[in-house]
N, C-alpha and C positions, 0 to 999 in steps of 0.2 A: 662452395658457398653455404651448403647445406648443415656441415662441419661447423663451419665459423658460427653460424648460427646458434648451433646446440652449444656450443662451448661459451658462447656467449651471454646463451642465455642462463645455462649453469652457472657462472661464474656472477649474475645478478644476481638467480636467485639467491645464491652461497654468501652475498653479501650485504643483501636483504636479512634472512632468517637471523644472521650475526650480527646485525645492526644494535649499537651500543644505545639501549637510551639517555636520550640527554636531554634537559628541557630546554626548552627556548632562553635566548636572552633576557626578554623581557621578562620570566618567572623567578621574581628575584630570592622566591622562599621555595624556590627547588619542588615543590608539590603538584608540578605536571598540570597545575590549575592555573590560569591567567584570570586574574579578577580586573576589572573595569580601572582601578587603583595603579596596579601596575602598567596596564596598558597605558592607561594616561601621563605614567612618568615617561614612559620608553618611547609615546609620541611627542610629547615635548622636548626629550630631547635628540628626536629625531627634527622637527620643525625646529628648533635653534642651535644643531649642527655642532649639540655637545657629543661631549666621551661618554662612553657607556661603559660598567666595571665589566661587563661578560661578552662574549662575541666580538664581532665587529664593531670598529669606531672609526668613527661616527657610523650610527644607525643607517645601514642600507633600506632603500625603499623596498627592499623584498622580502627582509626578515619582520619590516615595520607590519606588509601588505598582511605576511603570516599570523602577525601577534594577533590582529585583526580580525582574523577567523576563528583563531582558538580562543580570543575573549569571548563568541558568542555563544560558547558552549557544546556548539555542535559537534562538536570534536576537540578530544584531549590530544595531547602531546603523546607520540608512541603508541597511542588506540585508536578503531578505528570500530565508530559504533555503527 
């Protein structure tokens, strides 16, 4: 079990550190920055169950829940202040 463990947890870290950045869906000018602007398109057309050009479509509740945090600022996409 001990094994499984280390190898396990290797193999998060090893795919962590490599982790491609990508911005959210809703960052529709690619600049890691969600502005109030974009978020409001990306819950409207999460709340009327349209297509969205990037990610999932229609809007999952959990990418919307994300957009939501990262519009506050508090944290950027790929940083962790």
């Amino acid at each position: 079990m001990k094994k499984f463990l280390l190898v396990f947890s290797m193999l998060l870290i090893f795919q962590i550190s490599f982790a491609e950045d990508v911005p959210h869906p809703a960052d529709t000018n690619k600049d890691f920055k969600l502005t109030t602007a974009e978020f409001n398109a990306y819950n409207t057309a999460w709340l009327k169950k349209q297509s969205w050009p990037e990610g999932p479509s229609p809007v999952p509740m959990d990418y919307l829940t994300r957009a939501g945090f990262l519009v506050t600022g508090l944290s950027r996409l790929g940083e962790i202040k």
